[in-house]
C-alpha positions, 0 to 999 in steps of 0.5 A: 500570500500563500494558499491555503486551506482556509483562504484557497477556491471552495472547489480546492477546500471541498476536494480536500474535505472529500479526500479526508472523509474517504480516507477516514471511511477506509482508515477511521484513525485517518486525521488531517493537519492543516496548516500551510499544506493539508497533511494527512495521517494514521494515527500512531503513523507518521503522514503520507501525503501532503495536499498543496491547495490551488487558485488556478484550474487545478484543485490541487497537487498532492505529494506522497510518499514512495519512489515508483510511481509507475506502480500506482494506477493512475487516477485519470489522463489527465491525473497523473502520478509522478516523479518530482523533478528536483529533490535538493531536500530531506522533505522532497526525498520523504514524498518524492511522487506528486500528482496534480488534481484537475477539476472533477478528480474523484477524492474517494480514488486518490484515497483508495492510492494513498493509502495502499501505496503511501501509508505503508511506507510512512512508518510509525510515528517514534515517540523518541526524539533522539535515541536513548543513551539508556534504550538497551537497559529498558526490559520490554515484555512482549507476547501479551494475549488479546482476543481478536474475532475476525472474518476469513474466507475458508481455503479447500484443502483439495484444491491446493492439492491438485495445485500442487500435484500440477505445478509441484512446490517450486515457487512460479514467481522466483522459481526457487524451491525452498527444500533446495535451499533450506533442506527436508524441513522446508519441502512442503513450504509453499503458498497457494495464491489465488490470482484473483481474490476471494475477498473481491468475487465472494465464493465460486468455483476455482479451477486449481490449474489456471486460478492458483499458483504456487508463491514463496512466503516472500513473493505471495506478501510481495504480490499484496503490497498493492490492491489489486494484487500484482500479476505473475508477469509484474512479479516476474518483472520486478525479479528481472530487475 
């Protein structure tokens, strides 16, 4: 019989329960379906991990989706990310990573991983079934206006100047400078990336030489797919691919 989450070791049950309270404090929407697995999802996404309980010395083995494990930081040691070994189906090329949870694996990490590395490839869930032989006839209104109240934290003006008077307009990361590309319009386009976020030290004070540097729009969002951002030197890694 298969294990599952109503008949698998309190152990496995409470780590899975743990896991869903933790993504559910980062991500309220967050759900489970238990069914021979556990899965989890956002809701209006499709799921991003499947849960696999265990009878043995491990809790459980979780599969997720994205196809670079080496990206993601390891949960311990012991608790590895990885690349199946076999894909052979559509299901195993959706979450081609794993990890096997030991004993004392702390639920509230895997779920700060999760949801940084997997949900954002998950997608949204389509309500189509199959695509619409009338989709293209459909009028579709966009641009509605809704108010939204939200917290930032303020950039100085002064320091992305002297940012820029330092390292001029050339992107740090691809080194292209966009007013070669796309002309005079876009010789003022660039982006000041604060190495190390604002939102995780608060205010302080920022030398504008060696805590900013210079992105293009393209890899400023590419060094935020992942919490903590990545480093000019893993940037600088992947554009060598």
């Amino acid at each position: 019989m298969a294990t599952t989450h109503e008949n698998c070791s309190g152990d496995s049950r409470e780590f899975c329960d743990s896991l869903l309270e933790a993504l559910q404090t980062s991500m309220p929407d967050a759900f489970r379906v238990t069914t021979s697995t556990c899965a989890f999802a956002v809701k209006g996404s499709n799921r991003f991990a499947h849960l696999y309980h265990k009878q043995d010395s491990l809790l459980a083995t979780v599969y997720l989706r994205g196809d670079e494990p080496e990206w993601i930081p390891q949960l311990s040691d012991s608790a590895r990310f990885q690349l199946r070994e076999k894909m052979g189906s559509k299901w195993a090329e959706e979450f081609p990573t794993l990890i096997h949870i030991p004993v004392g694996a702390s639920a509230s990490v895997l779920a700060e991983r999760l949801l940084t590395y997997s949900l954002p490839v998950a997608g949204k869930k389509s309500r189509l079934k199959t695509p619409s032989p009338a989709l293209n006839d459909v009028i579709i209104v966009d641009g509605k206006i809704r108010t939204v109240l939200s917290s930032r934290y303020e950039r100085s003006k002064i320091l992305r100047t002297r940012c820029l008077e330092h390292f001029g307009y050339q992107c740090q990361g691809c080194r292209i400078k966009l007013a070669d590309r796309y002309g005079s319009i876009a010789e003022l386009l660039i982006h000041v990336h604060h190495i190390e976020r604002l939102a995780d030290t608060g205010p302080r004070i920022i030398d504008p030489i060696t805590d900013l540097i210079p992105l293009c729009p393209n890899c400023h969002a590419v060094v935020h797919l992942k919490n903590p951002p990545f480093t000019l030197n893993g940037l600088q890694t992947m554009l060598q691919r």
